[in-house]
N, C-alpha and C positions, 0 to 999 in steps of 0.2 A: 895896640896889640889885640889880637880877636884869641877865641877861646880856644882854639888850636895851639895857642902859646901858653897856655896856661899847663897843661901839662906836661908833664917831664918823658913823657912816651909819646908826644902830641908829633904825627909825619906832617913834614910843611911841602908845602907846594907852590909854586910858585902862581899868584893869582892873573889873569885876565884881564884888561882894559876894561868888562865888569862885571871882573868880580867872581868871573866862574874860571873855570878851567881852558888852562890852553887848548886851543886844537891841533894837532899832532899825532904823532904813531904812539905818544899812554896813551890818549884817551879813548886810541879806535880799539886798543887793548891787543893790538896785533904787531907789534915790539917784540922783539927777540926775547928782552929784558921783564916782558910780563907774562909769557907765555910759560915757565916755567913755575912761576909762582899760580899761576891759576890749574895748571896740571897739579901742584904738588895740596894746591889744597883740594883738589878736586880727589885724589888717592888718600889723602887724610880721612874728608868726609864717609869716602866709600869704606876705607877698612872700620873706621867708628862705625857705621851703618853698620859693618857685618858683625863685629865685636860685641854690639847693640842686639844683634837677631841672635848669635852665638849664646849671648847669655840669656837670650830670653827662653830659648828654647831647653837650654841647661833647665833654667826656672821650673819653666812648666814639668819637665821631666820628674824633675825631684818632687816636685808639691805635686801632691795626687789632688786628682779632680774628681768632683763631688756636683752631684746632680740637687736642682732644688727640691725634689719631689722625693725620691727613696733611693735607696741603695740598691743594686742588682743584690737579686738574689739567685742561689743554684738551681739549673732546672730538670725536673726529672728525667734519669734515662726514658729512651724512647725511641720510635722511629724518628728521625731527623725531617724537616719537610724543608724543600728544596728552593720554594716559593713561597710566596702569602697567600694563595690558593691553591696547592696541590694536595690531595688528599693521600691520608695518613695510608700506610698499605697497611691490610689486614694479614694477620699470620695465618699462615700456610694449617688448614684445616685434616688432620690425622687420615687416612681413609683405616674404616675398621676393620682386623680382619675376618674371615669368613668362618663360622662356627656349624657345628652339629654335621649334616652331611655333607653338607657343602664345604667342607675343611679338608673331606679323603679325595684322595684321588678317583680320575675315574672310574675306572672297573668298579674300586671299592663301591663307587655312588650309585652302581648300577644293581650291584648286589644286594645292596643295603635296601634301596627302593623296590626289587624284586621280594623280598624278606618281606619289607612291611605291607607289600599287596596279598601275597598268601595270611600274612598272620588276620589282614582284614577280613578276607573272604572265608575264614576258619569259624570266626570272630562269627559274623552276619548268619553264619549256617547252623551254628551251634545255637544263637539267640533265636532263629527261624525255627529250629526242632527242638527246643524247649518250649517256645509258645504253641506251637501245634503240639505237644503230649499233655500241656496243662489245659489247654481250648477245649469246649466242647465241641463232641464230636460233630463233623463237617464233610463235607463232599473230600477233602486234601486227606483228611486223617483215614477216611474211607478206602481210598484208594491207595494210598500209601503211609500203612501204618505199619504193615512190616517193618519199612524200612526204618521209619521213625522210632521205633519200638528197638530195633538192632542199634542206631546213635544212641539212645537215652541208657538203655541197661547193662550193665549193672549199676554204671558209676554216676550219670548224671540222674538217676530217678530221684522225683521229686512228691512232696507230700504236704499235706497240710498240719500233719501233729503238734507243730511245734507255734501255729498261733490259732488253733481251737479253744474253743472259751474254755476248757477245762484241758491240756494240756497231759499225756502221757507221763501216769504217775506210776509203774510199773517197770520191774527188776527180771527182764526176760534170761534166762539161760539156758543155751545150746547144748542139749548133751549125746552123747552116740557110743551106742556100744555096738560089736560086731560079733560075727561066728567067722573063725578064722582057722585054716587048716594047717598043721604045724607039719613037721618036716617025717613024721611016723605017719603021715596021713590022716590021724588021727583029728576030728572036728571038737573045738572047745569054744566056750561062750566069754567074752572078755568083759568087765567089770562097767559101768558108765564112765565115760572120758566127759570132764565138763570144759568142752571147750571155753565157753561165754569167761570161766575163769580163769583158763591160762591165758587167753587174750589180757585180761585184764592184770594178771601177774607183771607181764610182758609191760604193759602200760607202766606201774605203779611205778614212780621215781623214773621217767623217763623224759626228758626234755625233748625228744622230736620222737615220739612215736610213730611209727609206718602209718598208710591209709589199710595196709592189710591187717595190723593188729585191730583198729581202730573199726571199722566199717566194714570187710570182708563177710564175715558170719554173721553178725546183722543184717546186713542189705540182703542177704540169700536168704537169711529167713522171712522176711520182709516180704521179699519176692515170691516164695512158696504159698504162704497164707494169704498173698495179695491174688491168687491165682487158681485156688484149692478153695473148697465148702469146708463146712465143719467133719462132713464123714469122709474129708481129704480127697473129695472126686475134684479131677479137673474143669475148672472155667475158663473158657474163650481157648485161645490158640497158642498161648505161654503155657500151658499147666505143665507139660512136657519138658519143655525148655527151662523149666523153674525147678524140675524134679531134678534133670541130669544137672543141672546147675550144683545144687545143694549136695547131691551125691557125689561131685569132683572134690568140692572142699572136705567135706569129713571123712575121705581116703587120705587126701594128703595130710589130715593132720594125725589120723592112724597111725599112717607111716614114720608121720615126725615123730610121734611118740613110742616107736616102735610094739605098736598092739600083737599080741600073740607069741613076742620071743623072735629070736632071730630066723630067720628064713619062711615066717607063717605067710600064709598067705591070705588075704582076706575075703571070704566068700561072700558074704550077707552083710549087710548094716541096716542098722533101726536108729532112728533119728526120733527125739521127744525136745518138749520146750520144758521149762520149770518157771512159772511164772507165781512172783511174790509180789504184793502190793506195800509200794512205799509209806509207812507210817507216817502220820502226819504230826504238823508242829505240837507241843505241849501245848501252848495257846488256842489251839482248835477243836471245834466242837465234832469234827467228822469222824465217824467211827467207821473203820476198815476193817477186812476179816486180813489175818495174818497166816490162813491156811494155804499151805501151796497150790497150785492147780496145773495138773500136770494132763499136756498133750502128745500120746506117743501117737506114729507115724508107724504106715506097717512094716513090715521087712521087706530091703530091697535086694533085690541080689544085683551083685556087683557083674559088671563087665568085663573080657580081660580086657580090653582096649583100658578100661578105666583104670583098671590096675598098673598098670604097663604107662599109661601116662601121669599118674601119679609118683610113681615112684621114680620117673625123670624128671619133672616137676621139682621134688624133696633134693634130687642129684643135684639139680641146678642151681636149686638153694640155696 
């Protein structure tokens, strides 16, 4: 008995003249009788096969996978890139908007531009007739110095007093009295009016005092003596112009101050300075006189034109 018999599950078969397997429809495997059995283990094999792939991929599913090298980490928002060479797009650059004139509309931008050529050319002619009135005189100041003389005065004249090496140390005062005729007919002399003081009344405790408190009756006095000798004759072609100048302001301030009573009228005025010298510091050795010195002006007689526009002048007031 061979080892096919030795087992209790051992299939026997019937042996061959030697020794091997009959030849027949088993062994060509194409028997009715074996065709089922190699289908059924062949269906066996394939469902284990899938049973086999089923749980492997259960497996993997559940066991998370893990790299040798590190763990992903999160990556920052951003633009996304599409490729491994596509370049990142840059954000959209603001355009800014348009400021100063370029922000009104048009008309406005034409006005505006017309404004600021006038204010330049104002500008350039005013800087142009300041340096011809300070210039020495020249062929331009020659010929047109009227004109030059009509832009600069009263308001923009200019002067050196105030960086001379010894600088204007003196307390000048406007004063004017008049002859005024009252409503009897009758002529009476009026007391001195100190102007230089009530200007400066006007001033005291005043946070925007006018250019007329402030500069009016100075600069006219300024302009008279800058025009006048000492025996009050006129020099050069202002002296006149510098007279009726001076004579318009201290009517109207007659008027403001109602000289002579209601209804007088004013015939004459006389114009004088009162000039005091500023005492100097306690620490200083300079000795001043403190005596007045006083310059009267002769009698003018008044205009009626000048009357008559003074006293519109005070209306308008």
């Amino acid at each position: 008995m061979d080892a096919y018999d030795e087992g209790s599950k051992a299939r026997h078969l019937p042996d061959g003249p030697d020794g091997s397997l009959p030849e027949g429809p088993a062994s060509a495997g194409s028997t009715p009788d074996s065709t089922p059995c190699a289908d059924q283990e062949s269906t066996d094999q394939e469902s284990t096969g899938q049973e086999s792939v089923g749980q492997e991929s259960t497996d993997q599913e559940s066991v998370p996978q893990h790299h040798d090298s590190q763990a992903p980490t999160a990556q920052a928002p951003g633009p996304q890139v599409s490729g491994p060479e596509a370049p990142a797009a840059d954000p959209p650059v603001p355009i800014p908007a348009p400021t100063g004139i370029a922000s009104l509309p048009l008309r406005s931008q034409i006005v505006a531009a017309l404004a600021l050529a006038v204010v330049a050319v104002v500008a350039c002619v005013h800087l142009g007739m300041v340096f011809l009135h300070v210039a020495p005189s020249n062929t331009v100041t020659k010929q047109h110095g009227r004109a030059i003389d009509d832009w600069i005065y009263p308001e923009f004249e200019q002067n050196w007093k105030l960086f001379a090496p010894n600088p204007l140390q003196q307390n000048i005062d406007v004063q004017v009295r008049a002859q005024v005729r009252g409503a009897d007919g009758g002529i009476t002399e009026t007391g001195w009016y100190d102007l230089s003081a009530l200007d400066g009344a006007a001033i005291d405790g005043n946070l925007l005092p006018s250019h007329t408190q402030q500069n009016e009756l100075r600069r006219a006095w300024d302009f008279y003596i800058g025009t006048h000798d000492n025996d009050n004759h006129p020099v050069g072609l202002r002296g006149d112009l510098s007279q009726r100048y001076l004579r318009r302001i201290v009517l109207l301030r007659l008027d403001r101050e109602g000289a002579g009573g209601k209804g007088a009228v004013v015939e004459s005025v006389q114009v004088r300075s009162r000039t005091t010298n500023v005492p100097p510091p306690k620490w200083s050795e300079e000795q001043v006189s403190d005596t007045p010195v006083l310059r009267e002006l002769p009698w003018w007689t008044v205009p009626e034109e000048d009357v008559t526009d003074a006293r519109t002048e005070a209306s308008a007031g």
